[in-house]
Biopython code that builds the backbone (N, CA, C, O; Angstrom):
import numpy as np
from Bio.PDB.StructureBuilder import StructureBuilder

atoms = [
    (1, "UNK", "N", (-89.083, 2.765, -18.272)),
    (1, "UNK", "CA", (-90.216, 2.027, -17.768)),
    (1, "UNK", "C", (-90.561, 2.524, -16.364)),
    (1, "UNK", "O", (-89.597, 2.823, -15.659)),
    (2, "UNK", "N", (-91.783, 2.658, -15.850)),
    (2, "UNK", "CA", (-92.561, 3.376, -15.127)),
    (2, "UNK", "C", (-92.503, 1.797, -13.922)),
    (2, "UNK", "O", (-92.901, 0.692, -14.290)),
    (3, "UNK", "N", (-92.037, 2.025, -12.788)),
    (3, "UNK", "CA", (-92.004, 1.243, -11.754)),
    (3, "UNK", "C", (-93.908, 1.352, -10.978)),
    (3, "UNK", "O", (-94.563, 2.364, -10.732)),
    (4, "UNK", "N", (-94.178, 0.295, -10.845)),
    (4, "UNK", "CA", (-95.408, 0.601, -10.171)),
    (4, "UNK", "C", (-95.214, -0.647, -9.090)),
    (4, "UNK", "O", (-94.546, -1.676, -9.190)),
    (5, "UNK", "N", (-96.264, -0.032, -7.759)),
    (5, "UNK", "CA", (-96.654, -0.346, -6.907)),
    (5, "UNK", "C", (-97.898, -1.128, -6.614)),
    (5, "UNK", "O", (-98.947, -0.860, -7.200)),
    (6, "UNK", "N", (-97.805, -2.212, -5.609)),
    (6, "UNK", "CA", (-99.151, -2.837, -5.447)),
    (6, "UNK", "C", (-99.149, -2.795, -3.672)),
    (6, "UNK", "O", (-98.217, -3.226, -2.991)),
    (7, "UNK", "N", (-100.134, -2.312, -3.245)),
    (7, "UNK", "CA", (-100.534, -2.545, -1.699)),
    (7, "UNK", "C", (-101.153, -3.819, -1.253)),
    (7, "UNK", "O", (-102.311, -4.025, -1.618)),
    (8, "UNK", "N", (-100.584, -4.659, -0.556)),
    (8, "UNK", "CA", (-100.998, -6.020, -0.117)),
    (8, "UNK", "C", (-101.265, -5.756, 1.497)),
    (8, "UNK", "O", (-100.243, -5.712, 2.182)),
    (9, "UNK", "N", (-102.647, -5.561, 2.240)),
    (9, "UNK", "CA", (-103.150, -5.775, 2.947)),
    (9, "UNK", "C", (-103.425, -6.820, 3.897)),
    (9, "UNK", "O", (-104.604, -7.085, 3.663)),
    (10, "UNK", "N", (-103.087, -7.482, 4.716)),
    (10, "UNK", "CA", (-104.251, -8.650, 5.305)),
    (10, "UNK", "C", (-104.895, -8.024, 6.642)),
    (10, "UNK", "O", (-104.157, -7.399, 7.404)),
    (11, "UNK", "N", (-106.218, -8.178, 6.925)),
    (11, "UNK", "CA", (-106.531, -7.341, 8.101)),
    (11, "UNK", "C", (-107.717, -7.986, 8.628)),
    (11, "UNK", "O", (-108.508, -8.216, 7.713)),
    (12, "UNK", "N", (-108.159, -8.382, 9.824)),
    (12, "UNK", "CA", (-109.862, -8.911, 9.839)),
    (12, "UNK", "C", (-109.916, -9.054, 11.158)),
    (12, "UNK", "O", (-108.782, -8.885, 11.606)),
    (13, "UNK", "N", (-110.500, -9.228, 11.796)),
    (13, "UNK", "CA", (-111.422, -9.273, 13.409)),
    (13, "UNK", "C", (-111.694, -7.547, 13.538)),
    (13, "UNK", "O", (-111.564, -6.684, 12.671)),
    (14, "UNK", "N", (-112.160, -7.415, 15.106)),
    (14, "UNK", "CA", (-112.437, -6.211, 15.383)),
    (14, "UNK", "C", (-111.428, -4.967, 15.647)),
    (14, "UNK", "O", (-111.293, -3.771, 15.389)),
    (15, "UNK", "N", (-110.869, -5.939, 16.268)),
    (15, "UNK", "CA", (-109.481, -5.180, 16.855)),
    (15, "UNK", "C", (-108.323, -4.560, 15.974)),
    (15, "UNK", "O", (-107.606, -3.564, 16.076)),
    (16, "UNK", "N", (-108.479, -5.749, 14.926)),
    (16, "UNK", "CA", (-107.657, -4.986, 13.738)),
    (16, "UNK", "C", (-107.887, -3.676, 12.442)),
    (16, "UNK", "O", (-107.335, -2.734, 11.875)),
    (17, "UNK", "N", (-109.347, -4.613, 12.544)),
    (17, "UNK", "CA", (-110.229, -3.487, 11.425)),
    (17, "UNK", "C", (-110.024, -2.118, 12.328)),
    (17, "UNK", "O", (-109.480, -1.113, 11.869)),
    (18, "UNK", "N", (-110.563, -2.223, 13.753)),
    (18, "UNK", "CA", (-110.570, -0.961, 14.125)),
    (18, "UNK", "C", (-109.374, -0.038, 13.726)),
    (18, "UNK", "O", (-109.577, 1.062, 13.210)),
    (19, "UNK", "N", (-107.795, -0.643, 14.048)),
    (19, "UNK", "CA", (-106.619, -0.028, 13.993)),
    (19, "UNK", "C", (-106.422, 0.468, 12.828)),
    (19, "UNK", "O", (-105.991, 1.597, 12.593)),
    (20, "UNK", "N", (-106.818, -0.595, 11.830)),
    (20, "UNK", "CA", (-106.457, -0.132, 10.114)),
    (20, "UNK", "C", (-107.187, 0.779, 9.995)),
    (20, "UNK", "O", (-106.413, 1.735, 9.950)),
    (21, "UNK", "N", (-108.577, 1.311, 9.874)),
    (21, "UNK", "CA", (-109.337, 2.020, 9.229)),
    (21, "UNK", "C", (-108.934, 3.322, 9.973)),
    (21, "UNK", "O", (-108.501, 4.260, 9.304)),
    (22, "UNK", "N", (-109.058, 3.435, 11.371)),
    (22, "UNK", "CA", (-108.930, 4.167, 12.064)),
    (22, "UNK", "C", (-107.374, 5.110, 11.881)),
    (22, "UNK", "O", (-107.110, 6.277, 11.594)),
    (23, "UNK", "N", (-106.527, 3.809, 12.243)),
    (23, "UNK", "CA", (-104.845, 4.581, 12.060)),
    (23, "UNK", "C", (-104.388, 4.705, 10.754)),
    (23, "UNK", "O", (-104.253, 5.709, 10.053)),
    (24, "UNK", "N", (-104.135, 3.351, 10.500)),
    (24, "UNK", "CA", (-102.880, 3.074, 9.838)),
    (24, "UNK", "C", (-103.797, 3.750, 8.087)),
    (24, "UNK", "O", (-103.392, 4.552, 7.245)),
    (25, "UNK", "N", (-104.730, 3.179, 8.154)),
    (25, "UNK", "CA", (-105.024, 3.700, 6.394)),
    (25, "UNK", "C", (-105.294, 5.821, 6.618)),
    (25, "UNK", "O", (-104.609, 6.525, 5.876)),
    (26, "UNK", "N", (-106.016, 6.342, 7.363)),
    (26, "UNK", "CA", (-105.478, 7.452, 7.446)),
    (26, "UNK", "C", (-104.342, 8.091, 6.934)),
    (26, "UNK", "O", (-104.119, 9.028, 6.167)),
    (27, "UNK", "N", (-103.621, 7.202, 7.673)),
    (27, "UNK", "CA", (-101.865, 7.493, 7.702)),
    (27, "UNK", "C", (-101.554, 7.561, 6.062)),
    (27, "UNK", "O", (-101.230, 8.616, 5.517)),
    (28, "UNK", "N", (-101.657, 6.647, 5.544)),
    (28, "UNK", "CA", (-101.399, 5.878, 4.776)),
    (28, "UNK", "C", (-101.682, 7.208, 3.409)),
    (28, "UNK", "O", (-101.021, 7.591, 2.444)),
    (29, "UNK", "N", (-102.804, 7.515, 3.909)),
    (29, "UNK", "CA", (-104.040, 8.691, 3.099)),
    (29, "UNK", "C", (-103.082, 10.002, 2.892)),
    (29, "UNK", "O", (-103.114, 10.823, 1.975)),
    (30, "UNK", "N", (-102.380, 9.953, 3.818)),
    (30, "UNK", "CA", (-101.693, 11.422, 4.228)),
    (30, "UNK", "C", (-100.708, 11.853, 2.611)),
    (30, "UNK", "O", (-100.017, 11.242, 1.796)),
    (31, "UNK", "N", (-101.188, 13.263, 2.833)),
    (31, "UNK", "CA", (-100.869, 13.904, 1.673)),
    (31, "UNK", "C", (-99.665, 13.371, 0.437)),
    (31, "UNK", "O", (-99.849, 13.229, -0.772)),
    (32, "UNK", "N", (-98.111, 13.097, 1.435)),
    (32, "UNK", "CA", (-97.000, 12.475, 1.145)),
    (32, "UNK", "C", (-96.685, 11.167, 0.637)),
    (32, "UNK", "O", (-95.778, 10.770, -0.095)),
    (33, "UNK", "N", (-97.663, 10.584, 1.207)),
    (33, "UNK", "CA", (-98.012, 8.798, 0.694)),
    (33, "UNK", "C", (-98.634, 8.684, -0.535)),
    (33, "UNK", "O", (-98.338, 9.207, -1.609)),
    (34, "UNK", "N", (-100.193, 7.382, -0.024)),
    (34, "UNK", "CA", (-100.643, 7.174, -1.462)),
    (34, "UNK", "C", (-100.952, 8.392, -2.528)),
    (34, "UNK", "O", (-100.494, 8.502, -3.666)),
    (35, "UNK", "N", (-101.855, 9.272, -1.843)),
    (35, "UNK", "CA", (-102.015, 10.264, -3.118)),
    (35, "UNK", "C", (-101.236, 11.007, -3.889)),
    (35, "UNK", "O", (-101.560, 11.687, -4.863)),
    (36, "UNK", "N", (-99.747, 10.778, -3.205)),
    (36, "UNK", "CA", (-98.608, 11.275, -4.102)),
    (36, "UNK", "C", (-97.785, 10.433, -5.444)),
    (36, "UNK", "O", (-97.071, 10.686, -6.414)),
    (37, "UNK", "N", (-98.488, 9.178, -4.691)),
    (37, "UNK", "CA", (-98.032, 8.058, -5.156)),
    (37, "UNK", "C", (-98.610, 7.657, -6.873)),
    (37, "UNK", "O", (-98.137, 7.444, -7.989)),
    (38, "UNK", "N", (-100.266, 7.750, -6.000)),
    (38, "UNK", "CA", (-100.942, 7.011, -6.778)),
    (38, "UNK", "C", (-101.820, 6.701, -8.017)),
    (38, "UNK", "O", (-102.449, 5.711, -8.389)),
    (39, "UNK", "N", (-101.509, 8.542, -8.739)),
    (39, "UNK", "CA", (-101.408, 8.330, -10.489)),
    (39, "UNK", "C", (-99.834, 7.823, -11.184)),
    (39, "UNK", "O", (-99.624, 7.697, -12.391)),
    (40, "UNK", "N", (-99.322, 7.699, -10.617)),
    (40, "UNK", "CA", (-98.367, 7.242, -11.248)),
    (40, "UNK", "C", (-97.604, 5.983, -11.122)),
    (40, "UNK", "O", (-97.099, 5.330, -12.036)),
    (41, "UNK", "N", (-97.592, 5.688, -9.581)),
    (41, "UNK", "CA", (-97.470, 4.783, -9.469)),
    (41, "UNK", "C", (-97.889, 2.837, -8.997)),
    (41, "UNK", "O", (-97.419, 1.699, -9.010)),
    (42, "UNK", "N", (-98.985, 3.571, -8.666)),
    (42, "UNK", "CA", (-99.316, 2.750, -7.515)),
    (42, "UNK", "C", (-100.651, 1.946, -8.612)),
    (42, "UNK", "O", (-101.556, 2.556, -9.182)),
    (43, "UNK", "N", (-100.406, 0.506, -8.648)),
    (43, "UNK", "CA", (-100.897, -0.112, -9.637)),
    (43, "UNK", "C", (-102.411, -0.750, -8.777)),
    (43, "UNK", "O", (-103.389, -0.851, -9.518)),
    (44, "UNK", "N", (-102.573, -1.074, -7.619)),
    (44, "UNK", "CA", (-103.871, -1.695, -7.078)),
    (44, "UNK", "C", (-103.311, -2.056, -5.216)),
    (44, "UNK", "O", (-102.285, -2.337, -4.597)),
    (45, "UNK", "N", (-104.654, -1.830, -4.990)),
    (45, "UNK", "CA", (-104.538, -1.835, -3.442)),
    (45, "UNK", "C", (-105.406, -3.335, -3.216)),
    (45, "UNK", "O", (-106.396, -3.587, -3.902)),
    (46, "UNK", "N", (-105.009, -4.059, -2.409)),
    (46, "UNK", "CA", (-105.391, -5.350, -2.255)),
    (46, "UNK", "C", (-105.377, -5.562, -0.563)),
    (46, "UNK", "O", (-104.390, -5.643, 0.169)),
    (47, "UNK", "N", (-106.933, -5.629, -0.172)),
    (47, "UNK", "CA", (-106.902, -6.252, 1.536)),
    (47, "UNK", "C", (-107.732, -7.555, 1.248)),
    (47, "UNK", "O", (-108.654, -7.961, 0.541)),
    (48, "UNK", "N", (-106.863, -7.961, 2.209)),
    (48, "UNK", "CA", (-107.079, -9.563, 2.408)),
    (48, "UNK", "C", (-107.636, -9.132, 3.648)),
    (48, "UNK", "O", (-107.218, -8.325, 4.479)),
    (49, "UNK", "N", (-109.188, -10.192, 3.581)),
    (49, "UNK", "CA", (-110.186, -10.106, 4.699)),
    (49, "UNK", "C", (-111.075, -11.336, 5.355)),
    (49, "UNK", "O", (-110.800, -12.530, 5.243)),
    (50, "UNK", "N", (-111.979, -10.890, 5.925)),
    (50, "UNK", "CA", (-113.202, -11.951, 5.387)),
    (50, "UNK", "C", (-114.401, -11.062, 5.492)),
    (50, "UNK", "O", (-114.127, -9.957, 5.961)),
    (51, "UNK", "N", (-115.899, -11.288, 5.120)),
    (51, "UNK", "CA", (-116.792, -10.978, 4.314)),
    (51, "UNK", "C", (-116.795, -9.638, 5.914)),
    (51, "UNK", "O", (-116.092, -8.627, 5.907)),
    (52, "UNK", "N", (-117.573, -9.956, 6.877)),
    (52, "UNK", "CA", (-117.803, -8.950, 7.508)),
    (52, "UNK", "C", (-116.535, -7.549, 7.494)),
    (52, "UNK", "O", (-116.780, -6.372, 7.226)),
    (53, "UNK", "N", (-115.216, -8.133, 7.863)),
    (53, "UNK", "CA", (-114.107, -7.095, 7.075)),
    (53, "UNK", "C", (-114.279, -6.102, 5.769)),
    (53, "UNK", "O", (-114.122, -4.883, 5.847)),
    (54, "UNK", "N", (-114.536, -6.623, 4.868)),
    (54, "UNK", "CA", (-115.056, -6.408, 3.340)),
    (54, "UNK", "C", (-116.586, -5.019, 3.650)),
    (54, "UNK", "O", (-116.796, -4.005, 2.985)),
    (55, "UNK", "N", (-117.336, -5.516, 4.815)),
    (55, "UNK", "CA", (-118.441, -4.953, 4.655)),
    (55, "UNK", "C", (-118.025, -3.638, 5.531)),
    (55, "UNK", "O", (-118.028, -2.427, 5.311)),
    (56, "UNK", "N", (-117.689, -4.418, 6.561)),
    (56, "UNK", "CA", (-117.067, -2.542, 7.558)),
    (56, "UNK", "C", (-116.369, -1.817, 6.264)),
    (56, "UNK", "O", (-116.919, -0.949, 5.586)),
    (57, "UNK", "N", (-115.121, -2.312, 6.062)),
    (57, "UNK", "CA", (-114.181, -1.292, 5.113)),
    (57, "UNK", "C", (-115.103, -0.617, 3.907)),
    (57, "UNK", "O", (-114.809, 0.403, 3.283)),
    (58, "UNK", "N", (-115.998, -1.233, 3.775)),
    (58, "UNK", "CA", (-116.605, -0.701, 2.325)),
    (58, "UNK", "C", (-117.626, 0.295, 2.670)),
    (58, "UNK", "O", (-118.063, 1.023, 1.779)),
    (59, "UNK", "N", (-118.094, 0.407, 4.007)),
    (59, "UNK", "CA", (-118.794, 1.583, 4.220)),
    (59, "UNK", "C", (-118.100, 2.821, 5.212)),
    (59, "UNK", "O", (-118.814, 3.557, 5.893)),
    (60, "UNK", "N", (-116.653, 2.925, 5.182)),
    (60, "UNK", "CA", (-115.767, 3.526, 5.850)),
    (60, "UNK", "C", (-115.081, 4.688, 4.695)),
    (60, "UNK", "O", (-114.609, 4.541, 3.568)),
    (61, "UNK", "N", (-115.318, 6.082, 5.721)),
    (61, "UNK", "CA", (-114.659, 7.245, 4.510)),
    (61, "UNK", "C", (-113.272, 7.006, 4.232)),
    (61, "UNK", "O", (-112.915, 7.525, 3.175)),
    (62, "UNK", "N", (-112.284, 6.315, 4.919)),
    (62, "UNK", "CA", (-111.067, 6.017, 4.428)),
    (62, "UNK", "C", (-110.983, 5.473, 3.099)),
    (62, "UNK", "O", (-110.295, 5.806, 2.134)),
    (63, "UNK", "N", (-111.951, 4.440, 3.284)),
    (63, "UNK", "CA", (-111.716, 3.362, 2.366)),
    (63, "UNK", "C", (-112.585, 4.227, 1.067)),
    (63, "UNK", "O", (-111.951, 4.142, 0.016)),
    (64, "UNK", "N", (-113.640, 4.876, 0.956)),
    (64, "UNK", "CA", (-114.254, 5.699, -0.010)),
    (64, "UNK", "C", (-113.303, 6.314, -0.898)),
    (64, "UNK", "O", (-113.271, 6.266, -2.127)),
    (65, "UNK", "N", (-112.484, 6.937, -0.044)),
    (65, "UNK", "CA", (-111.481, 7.984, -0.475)),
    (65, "UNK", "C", (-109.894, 7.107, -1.136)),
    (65, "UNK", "O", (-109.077, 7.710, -1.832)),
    (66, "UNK", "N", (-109.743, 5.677, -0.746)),
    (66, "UNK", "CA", (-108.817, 5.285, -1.303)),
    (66, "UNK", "C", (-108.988, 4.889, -2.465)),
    (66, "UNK", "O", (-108.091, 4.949, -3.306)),
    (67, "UNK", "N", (-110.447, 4.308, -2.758)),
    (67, "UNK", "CA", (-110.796, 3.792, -3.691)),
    (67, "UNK", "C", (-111.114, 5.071, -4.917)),
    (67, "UNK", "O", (-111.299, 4.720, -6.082)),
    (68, "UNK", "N", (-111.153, 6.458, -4.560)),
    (68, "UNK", "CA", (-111.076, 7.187, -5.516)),
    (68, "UNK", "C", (-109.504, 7.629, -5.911)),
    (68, "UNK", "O", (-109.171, 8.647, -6.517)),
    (69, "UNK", "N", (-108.944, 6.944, -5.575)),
    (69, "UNK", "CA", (-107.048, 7.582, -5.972)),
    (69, "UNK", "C", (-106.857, 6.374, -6.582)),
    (69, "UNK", "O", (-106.748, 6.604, -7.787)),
    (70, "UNK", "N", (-106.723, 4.762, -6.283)),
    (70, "UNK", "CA", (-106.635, 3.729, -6.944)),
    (70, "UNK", "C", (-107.371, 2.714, -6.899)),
    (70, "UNK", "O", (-108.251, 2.626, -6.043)),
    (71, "UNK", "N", (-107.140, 1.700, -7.861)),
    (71, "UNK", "CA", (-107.863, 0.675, -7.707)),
    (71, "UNK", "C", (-107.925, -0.432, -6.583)),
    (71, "UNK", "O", (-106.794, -0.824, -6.294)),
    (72, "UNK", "N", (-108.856, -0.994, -5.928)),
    (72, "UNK", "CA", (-109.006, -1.738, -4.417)),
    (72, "UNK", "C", (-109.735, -2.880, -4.734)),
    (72, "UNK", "O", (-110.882, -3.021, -5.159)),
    (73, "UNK", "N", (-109.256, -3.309, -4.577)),
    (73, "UNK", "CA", (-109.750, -5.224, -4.744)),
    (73, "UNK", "C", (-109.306, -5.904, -3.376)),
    (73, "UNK", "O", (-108.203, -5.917, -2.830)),
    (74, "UNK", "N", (-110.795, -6.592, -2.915)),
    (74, "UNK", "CA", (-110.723, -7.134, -1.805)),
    (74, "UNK", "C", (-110.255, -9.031, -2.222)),
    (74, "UNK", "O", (-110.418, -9.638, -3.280)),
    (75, "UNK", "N", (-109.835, -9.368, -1.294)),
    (75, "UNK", "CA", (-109.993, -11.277, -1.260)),
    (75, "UNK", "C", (-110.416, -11.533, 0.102)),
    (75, "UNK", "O", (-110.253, -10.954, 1.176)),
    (76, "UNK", "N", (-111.101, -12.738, -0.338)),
    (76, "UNK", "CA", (-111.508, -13.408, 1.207)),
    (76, "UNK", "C", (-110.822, -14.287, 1.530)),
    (76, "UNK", "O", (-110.643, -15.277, 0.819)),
    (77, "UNK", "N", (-110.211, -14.091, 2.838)),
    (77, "UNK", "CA", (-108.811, -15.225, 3.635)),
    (77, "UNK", "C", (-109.090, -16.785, 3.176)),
    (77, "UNK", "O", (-108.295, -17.689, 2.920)),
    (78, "UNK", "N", (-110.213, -16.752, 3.172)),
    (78, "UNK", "CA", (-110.577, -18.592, 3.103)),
    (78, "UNK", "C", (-110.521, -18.970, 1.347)),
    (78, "UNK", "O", (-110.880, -20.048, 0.873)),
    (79, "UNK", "N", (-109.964, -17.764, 0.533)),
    (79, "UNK", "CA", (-109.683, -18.213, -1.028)),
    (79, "UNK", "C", (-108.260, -18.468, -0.584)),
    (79, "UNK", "O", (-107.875, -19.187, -1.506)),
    (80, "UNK", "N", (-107.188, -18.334, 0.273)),
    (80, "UNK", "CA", (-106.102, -18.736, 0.283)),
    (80, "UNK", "C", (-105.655, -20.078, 0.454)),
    (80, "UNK", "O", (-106.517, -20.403, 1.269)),
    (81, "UNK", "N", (-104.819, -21.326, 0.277)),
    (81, "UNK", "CA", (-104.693, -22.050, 0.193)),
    (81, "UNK", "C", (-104.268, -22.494, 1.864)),
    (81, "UNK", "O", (-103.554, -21.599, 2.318)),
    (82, "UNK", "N", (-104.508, -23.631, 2.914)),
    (82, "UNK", "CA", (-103.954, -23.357, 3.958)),
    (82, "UNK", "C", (-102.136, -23.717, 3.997)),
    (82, "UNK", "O", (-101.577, -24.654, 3.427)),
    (83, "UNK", "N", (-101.710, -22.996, 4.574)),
    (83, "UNK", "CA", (-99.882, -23.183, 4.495)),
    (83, "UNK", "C", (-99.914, -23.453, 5.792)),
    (83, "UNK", "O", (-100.822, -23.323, 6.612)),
    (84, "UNK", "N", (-98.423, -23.986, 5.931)),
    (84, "UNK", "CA", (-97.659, -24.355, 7.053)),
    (84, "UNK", "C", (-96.550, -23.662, 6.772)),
    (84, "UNK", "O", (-96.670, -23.005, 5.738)),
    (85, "UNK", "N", (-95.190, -23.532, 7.473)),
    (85, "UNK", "CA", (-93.855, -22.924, 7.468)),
    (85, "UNK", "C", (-93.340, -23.763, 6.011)),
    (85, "UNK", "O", (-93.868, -24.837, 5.724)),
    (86, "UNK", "N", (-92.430, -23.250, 5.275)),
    (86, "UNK", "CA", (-91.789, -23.964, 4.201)),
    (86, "UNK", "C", (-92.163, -23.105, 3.089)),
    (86, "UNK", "O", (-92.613, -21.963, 3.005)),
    (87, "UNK", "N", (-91.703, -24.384, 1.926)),
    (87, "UNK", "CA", (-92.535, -23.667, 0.514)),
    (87, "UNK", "C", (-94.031, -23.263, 0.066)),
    (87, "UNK", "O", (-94.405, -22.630, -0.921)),
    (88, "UNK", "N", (-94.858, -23.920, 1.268)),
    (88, "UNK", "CA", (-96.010, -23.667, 0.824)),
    (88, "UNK", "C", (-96.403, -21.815, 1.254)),
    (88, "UNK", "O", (-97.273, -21.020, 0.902)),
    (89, "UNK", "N", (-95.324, -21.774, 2.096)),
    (89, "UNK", "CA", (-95.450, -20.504, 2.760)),
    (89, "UNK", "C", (-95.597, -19.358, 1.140)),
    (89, "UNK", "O", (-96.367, -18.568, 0.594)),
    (90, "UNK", "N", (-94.524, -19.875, 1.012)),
    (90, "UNK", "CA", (-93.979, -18.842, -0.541)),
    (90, "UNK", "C", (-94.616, -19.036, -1.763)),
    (90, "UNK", "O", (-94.165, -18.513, -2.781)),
    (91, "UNK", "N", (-95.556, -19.689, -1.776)),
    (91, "UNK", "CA", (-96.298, -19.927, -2.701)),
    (91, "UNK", "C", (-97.823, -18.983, -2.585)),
    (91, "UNK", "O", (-98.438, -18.583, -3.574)),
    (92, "UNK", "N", (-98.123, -18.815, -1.557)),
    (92, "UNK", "CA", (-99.107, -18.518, -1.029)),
    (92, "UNK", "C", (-98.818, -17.231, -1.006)),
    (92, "UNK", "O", (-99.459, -16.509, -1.770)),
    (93, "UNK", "N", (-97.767, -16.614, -0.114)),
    (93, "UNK", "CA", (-97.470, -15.171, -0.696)),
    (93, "UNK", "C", (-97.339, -14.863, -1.864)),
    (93, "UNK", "O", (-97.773, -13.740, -2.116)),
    (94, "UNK", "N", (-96.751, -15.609, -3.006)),
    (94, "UNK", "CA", (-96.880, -14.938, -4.232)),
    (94, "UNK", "C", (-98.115, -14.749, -4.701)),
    (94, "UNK", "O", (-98.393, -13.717, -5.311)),
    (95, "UNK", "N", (-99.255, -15.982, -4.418)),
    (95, "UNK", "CA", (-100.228, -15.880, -5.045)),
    (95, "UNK", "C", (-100.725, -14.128, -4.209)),
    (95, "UNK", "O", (-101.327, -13.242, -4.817)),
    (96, "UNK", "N", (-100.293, -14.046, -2.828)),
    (96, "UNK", "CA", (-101.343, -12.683, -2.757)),
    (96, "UNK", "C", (-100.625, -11.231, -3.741)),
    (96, "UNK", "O", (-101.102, -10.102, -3.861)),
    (97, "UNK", "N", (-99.619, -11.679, -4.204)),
    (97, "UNK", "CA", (-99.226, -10.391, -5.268)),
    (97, "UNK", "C", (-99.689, -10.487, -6.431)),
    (97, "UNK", "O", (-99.458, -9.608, -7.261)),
]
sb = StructureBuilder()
sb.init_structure("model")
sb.init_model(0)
sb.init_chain("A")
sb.init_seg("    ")
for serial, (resi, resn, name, xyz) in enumerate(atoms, 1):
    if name == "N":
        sb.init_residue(resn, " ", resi, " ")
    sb.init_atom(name, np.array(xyz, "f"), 0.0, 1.0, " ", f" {name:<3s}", serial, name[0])
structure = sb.get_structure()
């Protein structure tokens, strides 16, 4: 059985979008990572956002180019349930897998 991967994202204001798109998904892009990854293994890429997030990333060549190696499905932060510390914590993370 073929182990696969899911990328769980959360990312949103300016400051962050800037870092992600800019650094970290680059990075991420790099030859050794996802695209080595991601016919075989790598089952869906998932950023947690909100709508203006959603709209930068979606007109960004990073994000063009990830979305041609795997599948990318966005959520909007405010579909999450609100948590506090505890079980609701862990509930809420599972739901983002």
């Amino acid at each position: 059985m073929t182990k696969t991967t899911k990328i769980v994202v959360p990312v949103w204001g300016d400051t962050y979008l800037d870092t992600f798109l800019e650094y970290s998904l680059p990075a991420q892009l790099a030859a050794r990572n996802i695209p080595a990854v991601a016919q075989h293994a790598l089952k869906e890429y998932v950023i947690y956002t909100d709508r203006e997030g959603k709209s930068r990333c979606e007109c960004h060549a990073a994000i063009r180019r990830l979305a041609g190696l795997t599948p990318l499905r966005y959520e909007f932060l405010d579909s999450l349930e609100p948590f506090s510390a505890g079980a609701n914590k862990i509930r809420v993370q599972e739901r983002m897998l």
